[in-house]
N, C-alpha and C positions, 0 to 999 in steps of 0.2 A: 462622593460618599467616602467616608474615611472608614476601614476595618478598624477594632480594638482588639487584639487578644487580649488574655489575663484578664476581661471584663469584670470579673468581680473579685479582683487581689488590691492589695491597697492603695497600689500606681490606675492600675486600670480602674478601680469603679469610679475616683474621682477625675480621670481625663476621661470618661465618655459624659460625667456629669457636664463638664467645662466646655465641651466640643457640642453637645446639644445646648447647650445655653450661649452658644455664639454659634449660634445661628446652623451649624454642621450637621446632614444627615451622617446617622450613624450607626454601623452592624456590632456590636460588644457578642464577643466569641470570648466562650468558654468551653471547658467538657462538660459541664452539666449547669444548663442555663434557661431559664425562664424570665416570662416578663416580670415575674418578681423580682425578679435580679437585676434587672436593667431601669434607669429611669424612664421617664416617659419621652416618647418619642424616639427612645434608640427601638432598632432590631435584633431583639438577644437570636443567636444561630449559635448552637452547640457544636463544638470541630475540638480536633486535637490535633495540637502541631506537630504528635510524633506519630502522626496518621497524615499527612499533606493532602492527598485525595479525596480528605473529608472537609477542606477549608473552600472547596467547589461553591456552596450557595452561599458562602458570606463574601467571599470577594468577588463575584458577578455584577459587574459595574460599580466596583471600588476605584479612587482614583490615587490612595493612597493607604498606605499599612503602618500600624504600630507596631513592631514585632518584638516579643519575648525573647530567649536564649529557654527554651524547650525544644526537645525531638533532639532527632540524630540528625537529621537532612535537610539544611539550611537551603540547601541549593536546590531542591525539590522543592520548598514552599516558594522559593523568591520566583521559580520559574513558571508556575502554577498562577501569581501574582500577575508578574508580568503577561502571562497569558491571557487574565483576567482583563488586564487595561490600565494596572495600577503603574505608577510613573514614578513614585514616592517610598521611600523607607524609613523608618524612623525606628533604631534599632535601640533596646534598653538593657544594654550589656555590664559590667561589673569595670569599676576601676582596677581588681587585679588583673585582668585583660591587658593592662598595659603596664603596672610593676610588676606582676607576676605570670606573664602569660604561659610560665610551664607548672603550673599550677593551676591555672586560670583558661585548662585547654580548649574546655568546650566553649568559651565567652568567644574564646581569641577565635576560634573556628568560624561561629555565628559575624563573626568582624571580617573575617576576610571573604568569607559569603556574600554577603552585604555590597563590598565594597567592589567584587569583583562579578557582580548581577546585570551590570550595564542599567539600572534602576540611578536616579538623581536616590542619594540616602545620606542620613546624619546619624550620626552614632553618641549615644548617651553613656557616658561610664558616669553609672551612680557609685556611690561610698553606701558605707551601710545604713540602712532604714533605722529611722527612729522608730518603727512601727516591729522590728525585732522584738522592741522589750515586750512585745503583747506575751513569749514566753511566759514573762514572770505571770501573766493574769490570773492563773489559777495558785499559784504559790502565796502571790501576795492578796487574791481574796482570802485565801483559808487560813495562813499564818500568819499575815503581815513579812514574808520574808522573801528577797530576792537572792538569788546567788549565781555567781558570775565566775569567771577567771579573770587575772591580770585587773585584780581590780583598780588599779592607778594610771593605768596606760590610758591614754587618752588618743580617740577618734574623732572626726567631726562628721559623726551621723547626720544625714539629712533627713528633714522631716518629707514622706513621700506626698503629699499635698504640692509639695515646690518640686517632684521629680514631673510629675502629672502637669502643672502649670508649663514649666517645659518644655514637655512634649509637647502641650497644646500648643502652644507658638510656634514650634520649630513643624507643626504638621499642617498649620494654618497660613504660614507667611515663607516667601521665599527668601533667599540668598545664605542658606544652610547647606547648600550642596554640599558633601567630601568633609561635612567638621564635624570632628568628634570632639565634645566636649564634657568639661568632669563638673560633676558635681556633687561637693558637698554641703553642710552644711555653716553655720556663722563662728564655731567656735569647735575645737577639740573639747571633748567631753569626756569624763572615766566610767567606767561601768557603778561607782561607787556613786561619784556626783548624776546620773541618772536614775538612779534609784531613790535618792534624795530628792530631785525634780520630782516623781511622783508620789516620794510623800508628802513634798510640799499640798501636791496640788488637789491629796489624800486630806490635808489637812491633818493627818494620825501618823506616826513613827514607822518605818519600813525597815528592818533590821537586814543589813547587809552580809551575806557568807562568800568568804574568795575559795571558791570551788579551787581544787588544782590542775594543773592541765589534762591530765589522764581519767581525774571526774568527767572535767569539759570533752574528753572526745567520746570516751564512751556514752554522752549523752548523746551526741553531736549526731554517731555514727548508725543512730534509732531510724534519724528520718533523711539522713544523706549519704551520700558516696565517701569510702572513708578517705579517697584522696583530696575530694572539696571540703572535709571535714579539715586535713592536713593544714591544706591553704590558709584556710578560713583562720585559725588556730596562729598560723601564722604571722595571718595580718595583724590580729588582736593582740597577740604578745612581741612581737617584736616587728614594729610598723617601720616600713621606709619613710625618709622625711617626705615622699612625693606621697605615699599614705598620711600624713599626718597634716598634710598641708592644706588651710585652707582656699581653696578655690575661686575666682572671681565670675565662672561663668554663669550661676544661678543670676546675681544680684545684674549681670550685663543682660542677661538675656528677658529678665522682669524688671528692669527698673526698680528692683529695689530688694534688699536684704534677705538671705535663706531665715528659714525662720528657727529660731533655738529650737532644742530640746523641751526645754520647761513647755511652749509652745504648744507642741505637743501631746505633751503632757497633761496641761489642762485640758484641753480638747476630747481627750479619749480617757479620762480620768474615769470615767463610766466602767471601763472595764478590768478595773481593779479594786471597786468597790465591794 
């Protein structure tokens, strides 16, 4: 049986879809989860990982764990796991984990957790989600307008459909022990040219505002910590080339290409209409 945290985030609700359609019993853990939440045939169990002693009935005869970068106590869930019977880790930690890991402190915490659990574990540094822009959803149903910082700087956001595909492989098949691998998407992308992506896919004009950095953090610092906000900020306006660089482990590890932006785009175009 494989655990899912984040069951119903964008990564999670498509790998517990992936892991029950190949064949895998499956617990999708969330803080607030029902069988509506979950597809059929998983076990939605409600936990919070910054509660550990509440992750008890979903990893009871688990043989293996997805784990978030949530809670303070990495080392308390791993060892509750391992109590459990799980032998396996599959951690979905941030690329600034490894450019910026004094920035990136809690990712990097949840990395050396992991790594030093005595658990077999493979570590995921994603790049940023394609699934970010869902911000603009309510700006650009009501305006038509998105607005961004550093509109020209270009990332290569992955679409989270290919982080989840990922995961599903590396929690399904062996010889993943101890690698940690990055993944981004096929092409760096700007916050202007994705906006464009979903007008294209809008079919109607999306007018683009470059917020300034000090709009972007006091937006930033509504729903997060203002030193992840720092980081974060960081990455986006002045990227290292190892931030900017696209990656080979998605397309090595799926046989075949990350999938664009525009990709995306069409896909969840629903939520910007």
């Amino acid at each position: 049986m494989i655990v899912v945290t984040g069951a119903t985030g964008n990564v999670g609700r498509t790998l517990v879809a992936a892991l029950i359609e190949g064949g895998e019993t499956v617990t999708a853990v969330a803080r607030h989860i029902g069988t509506e939440d979950a597809p059929p045939g998983a076990r939605p169990v409600a936990a919070d990982l910054a509660q550990p002693q509440s992750l008890a009935p979903a990893l009871a005869g688990a043989k293996a764990l997805f784990l978030l970068v949530a809670g303070e106590d990495p080392a308390g869930i791993l060892r509750r796991a391992a109590a459990a019977g799980v032998t396996k880790v599959v951690l979905l930690s941030s690329l600034g984990a490894g450019t910026r890991p004094e920035a990136y402190t809690h990712a990097a915490h949840f990395e050396a957790a992991v790594a030093e659990s005595g658990l077999s574990f493979t570590v995921l540094r994603s790049g940023g989600l394609a699934s970010n822009a869902l911000a603009w959803a309510e700006p650009i149903r009501k305006h038509r307008t998105a607005a961004a910082p550093f509109a020209d700087v270009a990332l290569p956001f992955i679409d989270p459909d290919d982080v989840a595909a990922v995961a599903a492989t590396v929690l399904r098949r062996d010889g993943h022990d101890g690698a940690t691998y990055t993944l981004t998407g096929p092409e760096p992308t700007t916050p202007r040219q994705r906006a464009a992506a979903i007008a294209a896919a809008l079919g109607e004009p999306v007018r683009f505002v470059e917020q300034s950095r000090e709009e972007a953090h006091a937006q930033m610092i509504r729903f997060m910590p203002a030193a992840v906000a720092e980081g974060t900020l960081a990455v986006l306006g002045t990227p290292t080339p190892e931030e900017q660089a696209v990656g080979t482990d998605v397309e090595h590890l799926l046989g075949r290409p990350a999938a664009p932006f525009s990709a995306w785009a069409a896909r969840n175009v629903a939520a910007f209409r």
